[in-house]
C-alpha positions in Angstrom: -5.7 0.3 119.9 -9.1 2.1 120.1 -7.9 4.4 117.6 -7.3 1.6 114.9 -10.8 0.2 115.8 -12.2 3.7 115.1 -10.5 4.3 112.3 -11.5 1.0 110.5 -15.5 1.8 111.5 -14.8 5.0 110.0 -13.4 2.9 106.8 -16.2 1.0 106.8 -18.7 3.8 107.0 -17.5 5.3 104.3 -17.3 2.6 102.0 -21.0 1.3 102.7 -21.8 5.3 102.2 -20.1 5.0 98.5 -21.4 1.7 97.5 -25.0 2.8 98.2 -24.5 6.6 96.7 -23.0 4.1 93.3 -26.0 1.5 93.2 -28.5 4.7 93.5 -26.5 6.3 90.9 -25.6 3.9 87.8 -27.2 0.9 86.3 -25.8 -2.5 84.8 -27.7 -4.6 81.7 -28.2 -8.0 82.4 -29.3 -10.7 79.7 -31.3 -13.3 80.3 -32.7 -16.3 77.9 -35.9 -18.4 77.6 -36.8 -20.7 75.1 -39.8 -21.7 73.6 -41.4 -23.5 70.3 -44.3 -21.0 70.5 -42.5 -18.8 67.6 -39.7 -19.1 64.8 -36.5 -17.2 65.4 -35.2 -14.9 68.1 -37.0 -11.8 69.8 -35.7 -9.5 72.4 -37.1 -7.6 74.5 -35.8 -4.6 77.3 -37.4 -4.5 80.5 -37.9 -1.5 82.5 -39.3 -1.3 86.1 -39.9 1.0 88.9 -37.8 4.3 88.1 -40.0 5.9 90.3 -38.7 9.2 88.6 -35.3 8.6 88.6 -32.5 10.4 85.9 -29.8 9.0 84.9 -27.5 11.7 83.3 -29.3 14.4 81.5 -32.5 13.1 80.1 -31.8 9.8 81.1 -29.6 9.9 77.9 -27.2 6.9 79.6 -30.8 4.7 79.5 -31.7 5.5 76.4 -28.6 4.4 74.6 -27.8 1.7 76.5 -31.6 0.1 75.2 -30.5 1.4 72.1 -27.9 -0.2 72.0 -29.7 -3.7 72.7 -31.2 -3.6 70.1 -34.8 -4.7 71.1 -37.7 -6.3 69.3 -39.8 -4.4 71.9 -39.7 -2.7 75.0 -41.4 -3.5 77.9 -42.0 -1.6 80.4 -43.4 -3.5 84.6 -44.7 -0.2 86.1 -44.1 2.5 89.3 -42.3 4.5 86.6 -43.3 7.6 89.0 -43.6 7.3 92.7 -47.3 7.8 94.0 -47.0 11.3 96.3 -46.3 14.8 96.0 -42.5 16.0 96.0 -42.3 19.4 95.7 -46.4 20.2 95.1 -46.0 17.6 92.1 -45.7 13.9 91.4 -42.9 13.6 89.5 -44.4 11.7 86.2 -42.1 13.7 84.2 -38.7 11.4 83.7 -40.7 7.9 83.2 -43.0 9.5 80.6 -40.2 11.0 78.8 -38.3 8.1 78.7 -40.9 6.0 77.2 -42.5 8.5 74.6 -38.5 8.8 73.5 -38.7 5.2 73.5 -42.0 4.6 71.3 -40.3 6.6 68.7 -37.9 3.7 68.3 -39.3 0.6 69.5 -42.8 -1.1 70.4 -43.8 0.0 73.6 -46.1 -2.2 75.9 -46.5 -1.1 79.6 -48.8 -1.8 82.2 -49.1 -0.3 85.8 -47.5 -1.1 88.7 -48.5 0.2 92.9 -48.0 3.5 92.2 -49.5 4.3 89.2 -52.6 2.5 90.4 -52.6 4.4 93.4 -52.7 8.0 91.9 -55.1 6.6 89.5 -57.4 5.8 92.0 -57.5 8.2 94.6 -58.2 11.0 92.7 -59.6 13.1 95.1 -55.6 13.4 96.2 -54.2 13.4 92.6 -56.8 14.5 90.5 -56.6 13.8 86.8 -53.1 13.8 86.9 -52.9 9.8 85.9 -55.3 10.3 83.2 -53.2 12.8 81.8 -49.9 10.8 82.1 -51.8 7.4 80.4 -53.1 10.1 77.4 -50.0 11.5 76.5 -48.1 8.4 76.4 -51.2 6.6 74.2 -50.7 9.8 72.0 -46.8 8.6 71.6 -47.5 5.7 70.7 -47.2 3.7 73.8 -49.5 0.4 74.5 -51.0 1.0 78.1 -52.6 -2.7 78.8 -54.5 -1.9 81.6 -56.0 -5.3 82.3 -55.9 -5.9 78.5 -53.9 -7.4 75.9 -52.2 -6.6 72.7 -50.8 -9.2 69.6 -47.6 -8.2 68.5 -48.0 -7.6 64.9 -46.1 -10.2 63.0 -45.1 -12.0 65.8 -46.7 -15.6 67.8 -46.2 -13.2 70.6 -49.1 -12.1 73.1 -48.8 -9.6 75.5 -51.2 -9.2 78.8 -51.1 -6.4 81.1 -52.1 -7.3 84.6 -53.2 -4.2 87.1 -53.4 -5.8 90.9 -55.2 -3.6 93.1 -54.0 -2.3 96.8 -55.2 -5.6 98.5 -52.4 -7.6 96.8 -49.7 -5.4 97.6 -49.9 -5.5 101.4 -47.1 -5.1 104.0 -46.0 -8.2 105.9 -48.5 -10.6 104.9 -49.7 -11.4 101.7 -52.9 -11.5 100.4 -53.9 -14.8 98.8 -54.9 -14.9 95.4 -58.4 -16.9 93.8 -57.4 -19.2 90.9 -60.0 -17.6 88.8 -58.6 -13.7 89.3 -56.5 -13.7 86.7 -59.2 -14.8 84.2 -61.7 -12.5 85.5 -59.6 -9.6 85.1 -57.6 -10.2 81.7 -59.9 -13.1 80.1 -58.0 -16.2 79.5 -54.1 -17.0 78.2 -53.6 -17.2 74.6 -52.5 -21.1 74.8 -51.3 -20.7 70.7 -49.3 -17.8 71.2 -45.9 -16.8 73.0 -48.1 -15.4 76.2 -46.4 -12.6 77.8 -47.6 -11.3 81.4 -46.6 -8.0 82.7 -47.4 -8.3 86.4 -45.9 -5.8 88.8 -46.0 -7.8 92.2 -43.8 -11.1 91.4 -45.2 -13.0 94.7 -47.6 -14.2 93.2 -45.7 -16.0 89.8 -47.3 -19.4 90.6 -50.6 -18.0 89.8 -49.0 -16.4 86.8 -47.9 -19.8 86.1 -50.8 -21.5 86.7 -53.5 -18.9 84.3 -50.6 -19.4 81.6 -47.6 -17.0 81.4 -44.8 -18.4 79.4 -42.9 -15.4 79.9 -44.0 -13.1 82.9 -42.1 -9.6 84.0 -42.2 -7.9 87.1 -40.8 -5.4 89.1 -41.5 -4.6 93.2 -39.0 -5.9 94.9 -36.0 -3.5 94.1 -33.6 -6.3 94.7 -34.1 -6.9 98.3 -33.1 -3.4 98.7 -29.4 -4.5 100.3 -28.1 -7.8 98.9 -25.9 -10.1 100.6 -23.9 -12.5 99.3 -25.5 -16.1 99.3 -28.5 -14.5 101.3 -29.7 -12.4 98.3 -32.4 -9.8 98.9 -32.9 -8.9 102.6 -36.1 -7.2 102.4 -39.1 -6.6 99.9 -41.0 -3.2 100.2 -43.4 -5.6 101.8 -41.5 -6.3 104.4 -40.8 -9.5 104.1 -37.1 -10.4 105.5 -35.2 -12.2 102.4 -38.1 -12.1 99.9 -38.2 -15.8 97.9 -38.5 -13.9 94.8 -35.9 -11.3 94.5 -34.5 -10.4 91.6 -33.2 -12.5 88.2 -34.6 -15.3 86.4 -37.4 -17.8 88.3 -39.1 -21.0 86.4 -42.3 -23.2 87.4 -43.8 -26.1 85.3 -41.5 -24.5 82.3 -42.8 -21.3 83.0 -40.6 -18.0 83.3 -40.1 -15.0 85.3 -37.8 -12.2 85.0 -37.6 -10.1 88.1 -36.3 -6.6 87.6 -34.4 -5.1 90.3 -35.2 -1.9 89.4 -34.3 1.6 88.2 -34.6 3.7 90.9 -36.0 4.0 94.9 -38.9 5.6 96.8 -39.2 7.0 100.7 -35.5 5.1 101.7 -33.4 6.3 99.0 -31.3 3.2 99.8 -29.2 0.2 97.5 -26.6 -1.9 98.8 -24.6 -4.5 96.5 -27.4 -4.0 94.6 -26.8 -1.4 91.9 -30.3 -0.6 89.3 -30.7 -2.6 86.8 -31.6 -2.9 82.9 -32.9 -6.1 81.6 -32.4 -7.3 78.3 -34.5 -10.5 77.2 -33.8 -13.1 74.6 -36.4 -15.2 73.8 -35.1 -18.2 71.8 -37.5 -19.5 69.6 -37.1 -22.7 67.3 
């Protein structure tokens, strides 16, 4: 009897063992759709967020050709493309910054920052130049680095803001609450004319995304939850928050939008469970 019971933990080890070495390991594209009167036709966009140096294949060539693939308008791209510490004696900027330049050669390319990027861009007496380096070579590519700043896309109803939180709003546990009037302060006010995209990192705070005026706003963070269960979702954010509201997929306030990324890669737990990496590919539906 106690040998059957063994033998079926054993089973079970194992599989958790390969179902997390296959979510760390390969990605899947999901589509999502919003609509909006705000502009004529159809654009699409991919969405990348937090590889935190990850590879996929050689040269992330699999990535690369699957956004090729999609065919986007534009790429955009939610931040914590490199993970903020040394492996190694470096911080591995390398595969994020590849994979963008490669993709500025092909498509539009709007980023803005996300935790990590922020922090080696601010504690330089750890890092250095090292973020000032990464942000030139991908403005030299081609690359448009909103760092609390905005771009029109040329031809296009469309807006795009970038939105760079600092440390305070990405506490463990318990959040940090957020003034109404942040948001302007930081990026000036939402283009109420145009298509306003918001590239926000930390999704906890959508509402006030909502609220400044974000038709469309992506984010990245949460990694999925992490492990996902079914019915229960996410279990917990990098926060630390036990089944994080805002998870991963598509959220709406007020007919307001958000697409959560669940990520490209992990940092410090290299763990996924039921919850493979993830490519986003974004349909905006216009009239």
């Amino acid at each position: 009897m106690w040998i059957y019971i063994l033998a079926a933990i054993l089973a079970l080890i194992i599989l958790i063992v390969l179902v997390i070495y296959h979510d760390i390991h390969s990605f899947v594209v999901r589509e999502y759709e919003v609509h909006t009167d705000k502009i004529k036709g159809d654009y699409t966009f991919a969405l990348l967020s937090d590889l935190h140096g990850y590879v996929f294949g050689k040269d992330n060539a699999p990535l690369l050709q699957a956004i090729k693939d999609a065919k986007p308008d534009a790429v955009l791209c939610a931040g914590d493309m490199f993970t903020g510490h040394y492996v190694k004696g470096e911080v591995q900027v390398g595969p994020g910054l590849h994979l963008l330049t490669d993709l500025a050669e092909l498509f539009p390319v709007y980023m803005a920052n996300g935790n990590h990027e922020h922090k080696v861009k601010t504690y330089k007496e750890s890092f250095g130049n090292i973020y000032d380096r990464y942000r030139s070579r991908l403005q030299r590519a081609g690359v448009n680095v909103l760092e609390n700043d905005s771009a029109d896309i040329p031809g296009t109803n469309i807006r795009v803001t970038g939105l760079e939180l600092s440390h305070d709003y990405f506490r463990k546990v318990i959040m940090n609450s957020m003034e109404d009037n942040l948001i302007d302060r930081m990026v000036g006010h939402s283009d109420k004319n145009r298509f306003q995209v918001l590239i926000a990192h930390n999704p906890q705070y959508f509402p006030n995304y909502a609220k400044w005026g974000a038709d469309l706003t992506v984010s990245g963070h949460i990694h999925g939850g992490i492990i996902r269960l079914p019915l229960l979702g996410g279990v917990i954010s990098p926060a630390l928050v036990l089944f994080p509201k805002y998870d991963g997929g598509k959220f709406e306030i007020d007919g307001k939008t958000m697409i959560l990324s669940r990520g490209l890669g992990t940092h410090s737990i290299h763990v996924r469970f039921l919850n493979p990496c993830e490519l986003c590919i974004i349909h905006v539906r216009g009239v």
